[in-house]
N, C-alpha and C positions, 0 to 999 in steps of 0.2 A: 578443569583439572584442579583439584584440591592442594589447597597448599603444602609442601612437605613440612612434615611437622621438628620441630628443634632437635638436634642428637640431645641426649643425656650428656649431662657432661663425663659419668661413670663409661660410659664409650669412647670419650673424645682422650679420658687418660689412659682407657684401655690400648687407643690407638698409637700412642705415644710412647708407653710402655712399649710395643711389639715393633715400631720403627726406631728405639733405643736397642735394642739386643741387635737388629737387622745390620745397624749403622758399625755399631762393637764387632762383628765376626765379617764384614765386607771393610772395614780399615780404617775407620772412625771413631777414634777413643772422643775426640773434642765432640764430636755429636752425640755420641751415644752418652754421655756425660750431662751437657745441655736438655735433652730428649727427654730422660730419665729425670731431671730434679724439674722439668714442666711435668711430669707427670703425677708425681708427687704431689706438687702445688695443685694442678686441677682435682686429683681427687679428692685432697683436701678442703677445695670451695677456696683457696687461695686468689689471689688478684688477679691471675691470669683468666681463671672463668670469668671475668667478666668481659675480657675477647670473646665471647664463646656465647654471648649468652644471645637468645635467639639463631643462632649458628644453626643451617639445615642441611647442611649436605649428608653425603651418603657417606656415613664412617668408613665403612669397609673397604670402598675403592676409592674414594676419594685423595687418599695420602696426606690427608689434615694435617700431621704433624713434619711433611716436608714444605705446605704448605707454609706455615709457621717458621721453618728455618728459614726458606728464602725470605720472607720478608726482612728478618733479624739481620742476614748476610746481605741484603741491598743494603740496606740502612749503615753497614758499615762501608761498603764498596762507595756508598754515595758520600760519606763525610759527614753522614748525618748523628751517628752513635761513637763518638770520641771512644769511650770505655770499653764499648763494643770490639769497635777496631785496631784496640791494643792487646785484646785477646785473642783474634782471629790470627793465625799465618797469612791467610789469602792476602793480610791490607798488612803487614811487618809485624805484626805483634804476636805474642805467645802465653797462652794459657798459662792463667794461676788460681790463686786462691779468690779472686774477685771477678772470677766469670760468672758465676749466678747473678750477685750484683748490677754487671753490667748488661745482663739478657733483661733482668726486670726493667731497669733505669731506660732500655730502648724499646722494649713493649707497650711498657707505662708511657712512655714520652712522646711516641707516635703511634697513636694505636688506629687512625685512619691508614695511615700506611698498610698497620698491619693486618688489617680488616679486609682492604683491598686484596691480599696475599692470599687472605682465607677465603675469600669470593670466588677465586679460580683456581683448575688447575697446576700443578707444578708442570711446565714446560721445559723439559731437557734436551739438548740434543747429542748425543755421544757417542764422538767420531771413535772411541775406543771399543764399541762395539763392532764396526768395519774388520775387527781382529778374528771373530766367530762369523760371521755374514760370508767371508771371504771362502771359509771352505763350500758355503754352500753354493753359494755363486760355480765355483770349483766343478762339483758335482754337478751341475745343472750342465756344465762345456763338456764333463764328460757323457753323460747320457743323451746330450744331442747330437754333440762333434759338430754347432753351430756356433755362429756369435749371439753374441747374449742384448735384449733390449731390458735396461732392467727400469721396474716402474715401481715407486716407492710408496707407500701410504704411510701418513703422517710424518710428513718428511722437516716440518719445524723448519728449519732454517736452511736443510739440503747437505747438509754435512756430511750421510752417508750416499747420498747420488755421488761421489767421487771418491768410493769406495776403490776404482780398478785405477785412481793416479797416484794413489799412498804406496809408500811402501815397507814392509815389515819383517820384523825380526822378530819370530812364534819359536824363543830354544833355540834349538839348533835350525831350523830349515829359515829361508830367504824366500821373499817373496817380492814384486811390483819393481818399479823403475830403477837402475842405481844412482842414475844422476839425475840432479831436480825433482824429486820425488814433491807431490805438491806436501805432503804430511810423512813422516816416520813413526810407526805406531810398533811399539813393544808388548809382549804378552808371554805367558809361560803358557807353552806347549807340552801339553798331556796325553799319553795316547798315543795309536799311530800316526801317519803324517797322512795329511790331502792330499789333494790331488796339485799339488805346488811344481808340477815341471808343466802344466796347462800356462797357458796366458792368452787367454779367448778376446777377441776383439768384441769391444763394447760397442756396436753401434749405434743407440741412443741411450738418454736417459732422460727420464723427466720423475715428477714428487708432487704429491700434492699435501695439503692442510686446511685443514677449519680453520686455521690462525696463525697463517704463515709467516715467518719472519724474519724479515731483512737482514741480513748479514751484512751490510754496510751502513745497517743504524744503530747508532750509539744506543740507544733505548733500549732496543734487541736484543744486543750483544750483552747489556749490560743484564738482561730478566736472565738470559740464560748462566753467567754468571754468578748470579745472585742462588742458581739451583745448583751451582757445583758445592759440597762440602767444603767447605771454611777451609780445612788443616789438608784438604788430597790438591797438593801446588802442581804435580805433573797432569794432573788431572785438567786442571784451570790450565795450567799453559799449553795442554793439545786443542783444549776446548779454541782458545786464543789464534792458536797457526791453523786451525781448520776456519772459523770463522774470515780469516785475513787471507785464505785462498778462495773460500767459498764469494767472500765479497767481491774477487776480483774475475771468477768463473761465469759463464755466460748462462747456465741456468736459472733458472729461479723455478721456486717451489709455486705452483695454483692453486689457491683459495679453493678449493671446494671437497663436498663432503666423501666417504672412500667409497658409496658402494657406486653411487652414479657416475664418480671418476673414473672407478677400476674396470667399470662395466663399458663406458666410451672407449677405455684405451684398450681391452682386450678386443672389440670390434673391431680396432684398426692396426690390429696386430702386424709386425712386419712380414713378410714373405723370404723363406731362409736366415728367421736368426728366430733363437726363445728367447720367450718373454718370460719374464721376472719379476710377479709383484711380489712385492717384500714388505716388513714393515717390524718394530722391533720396539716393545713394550709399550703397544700403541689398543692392543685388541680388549682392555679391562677400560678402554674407557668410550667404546662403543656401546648405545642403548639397543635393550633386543633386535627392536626392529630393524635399525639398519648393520648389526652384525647378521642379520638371518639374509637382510638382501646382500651384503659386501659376501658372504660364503655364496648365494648362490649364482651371483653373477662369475666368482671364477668356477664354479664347479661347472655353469653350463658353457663357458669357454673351454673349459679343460674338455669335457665330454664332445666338443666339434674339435677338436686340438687332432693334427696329425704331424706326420714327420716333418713335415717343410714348415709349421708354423705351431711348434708344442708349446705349452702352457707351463708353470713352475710356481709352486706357493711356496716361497719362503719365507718363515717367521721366529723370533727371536722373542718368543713369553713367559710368561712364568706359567708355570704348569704344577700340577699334583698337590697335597696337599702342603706338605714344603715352602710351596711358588718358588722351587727352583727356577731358574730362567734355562731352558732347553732351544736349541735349534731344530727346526723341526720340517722337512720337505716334502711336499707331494707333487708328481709331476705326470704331466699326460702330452700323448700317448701314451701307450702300453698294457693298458687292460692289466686287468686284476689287481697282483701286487705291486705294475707299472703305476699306478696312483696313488697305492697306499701311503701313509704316514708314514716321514721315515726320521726315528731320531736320529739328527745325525751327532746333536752334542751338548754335552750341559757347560755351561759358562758362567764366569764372576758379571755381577749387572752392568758393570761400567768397561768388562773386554777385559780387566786384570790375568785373567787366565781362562784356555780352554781345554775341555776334557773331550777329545776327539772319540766319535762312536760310531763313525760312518762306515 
C-alpha cells in the first residue's frame, strides 16, 4: 500500500476554519476563538505549519483541529503550559487578551507532545449523550414489551453501558433512579415526550473498543479530559462522576474490532430479552471494509431476529449534509417498515438538548 501522501496545509486551515464555526454555535466562544486565529496562522505558512508538515491524515474525518485542541488542553491539565492554563476555566483561569500568546508559547514548547495529539484520533467519551440514547433504548421496550441486552460499539471507556443507572431531568419529564442515581444528567427537552413511564429491565450489557480505556487509570481519564472543551466546566465534571462510577462498575469495555464483536455477540443473542447494538459518533471512523461487514453482520441478525429474540440498531451520527447528529432506529422483527430507519431525533453533539421525532 502506498504511502498517504501530506494534507495541504490549505486543507488542514480549511479544517479549522469549519471546527471554529462548529465550536461557536455548540457553546464554545474560547475554542471557536483559538480554532479560528490557528487557522489564520496555517493559511498564512505561520509557525504552526510547521506541526503540520509531513502530516497525512485524512482532512475530512480525521478532526485535526480537535486533535490539536487536546493536545493544547492536556498540556495545560498536565502543568506543563503555565500561560496556557491561566487562560483555560477547566485548570482556574480565564480568557484574555494573551490567549494567542499562550496557545503559540505551548505548541512551540512542546511540539512532540503535540505531534503525538495529531497521530491519533480524538477519543471522547460522553456520558451526556445517554440523554438522546435513552429515548431510543425507550422505544426499543416498547415495540418488544421485553428487557433489553444492550451491546455497545466503540464504547471508550463504558460510560454509556450505564445508560439505564443515571438519572434525568429532559424539561419537564423525570426519568431513572431517584435515590443514588450512579450520574444525574440534564438536557432541554424538545418535542413530545418518550416513552418515560417504561423502565425495562436491562439484563446485560457489555462494549467494546479498538482502544479501550480504563476508567480507573489516571492516564485515561486524564486523554479523555484533555478532549473536553477547555471553557464547557459541567461538561468536564459529568465527564468526571461518570468516569468515578464507571471505575468503580463491574464492566469493562473488550479490545476488539465492531464488526467481528457485534457479529459474536448477536450469535449469542439472549433468549426473551432485545438486543441492542448501539453506538454514538463512532460510524465516521470506520474504513469501508469493516463498516460494509459491521452493517452486514446486524442486518443478517436482524433478518433471523423474531419475537422472542429481536434485533435493534441504535445510533447516534451525524447525518445529511449539515452532519446534524440524528438518532436513528431500526429494528427486527416486523417486516417492511418493521425495520425500516426510523428518525427518532436530532440532538446537540455533547446531549445539551433533544429535539424528540419519534
Amino acid at each position: 500500500m502506498r504511502p498517504m501522501a501530506a494534507a495541504p496545509i490549505a486543507e488542514i486551515a480549511a479544517a479549522f476554519r469549519a471546527q471554529a464555526q462548529t465550536c461557536r454555535v455548540t457553546g464554545s466562544g474560547l475554542y471557536a476563538e483559538l480554532l479560528g486565529r490557528a487557522a489564520q496562522d496555517l493559511a498564512a505558512g505561520g509557525a504552526l505549519a510547521a506541526l503540520f508538515q509531513g502530516w497525512s491524515g485524512e482532512v475530512q474525518s480525521s478532526q485535526v483541529a480537535l486533535r490539536f485542541a487536546g493536545g493544547l488542553h492536556w498540556l495545560a491539565l498536565e502543568g506543563l503550559a503555565p500561560a496556557l492554563a491561566a487562560q483555560f476555566p477547566s485548570t482556574g483561569g480565564a480568557p484574555d487578551a494573551g490567549l494567542w500568546a499562550a496557545v503559540m508559547a505551548a505548541a512551540m514548547g512542546e511540539p512532540e507532545t503535540m505531534r503525538r495529539f495529531l497521530a491519533g484520533p480524538p477519543q471522547t467519551n460522553e456520558a451526556g449523550r445517554s440523554a438522546a440514547l435513552l429515548g431510543g433504548f425507550l422505544r426499543v421496550a416498547r415495540l418488544s414489551g421485553l428487557p433489553l441486552a444492550t451491546r455497545e460499539v466503540g464504547a471508550s471507556a463504558g460510560l454509556n453501558l450505564h445508560w439505564h443507572r443515571y438519572a434525568y431531568r429532559l424539561g419537564e419529564h423525570r426519568w431513572g433512579p431517584s435515590a443514588a442515581p450512579a450520574l444525574r444528567l440534564d438536557a432541554e427537552w424538545r418535542g413530545p415526550a418518550a416513552d418515560f413511564e417504561l423502565n425495562p429491565r436491562v439484563v446485560s450489557t457489555a462494549g467494546c473498543d479498538l482502544a479501550p480505556l480504563d476508567p480507573a487509570d489516571g492516564a485515561a481519564r486524564r486523554r479523555l479530559e484533555a478532549f473536553v472543551w477547555a471553557d464547557q466546566l459541567p461538561r468536564l465534571a459529568t465527564l468526571r462522576r461518570a468516569l468515578d462510577y464507571a471505575a468503580a462498575a463491574p464492566e469493562r469495555v473488550e479490545r476488539a474490532s465492531a464488526a467481528a464483536w457485534v457479529a459474536r455477540q448477536l450469535a449469542a443473542r439472549p433468549e426473551g430479552a432485545a438486543t441492542v447494538v448501539y453506538h454514538s459518533v463512532v460510524r465516521q471512523y470506520f474504513d469501508p471494509a469493516e463498516g460494509a461487514a459491521f452493517d452486514a453482520a446486524i442486518a443478517a441478525a436482524g433478518e433471523a431476529a423474531d419475537t422472542s429474540r429481536p434485533v435493534a440498531w441504535l445510533r447516534l451520527e451525524q447525518s445529511g449534509p449539515n452532519r446534524q447528529m440524528e438518532l436513528r432506529l431500526r429494528y427486527w422483527p416486523g417486516g417492511g417498515a418493521g425495520a425500516d430507519d426510523r428518525p427518532l431525533a436530532l440532538t446537540h453533539p455533547h446531549g445539551a438538548w433533544v429535539e424528540w421525532r419519534g
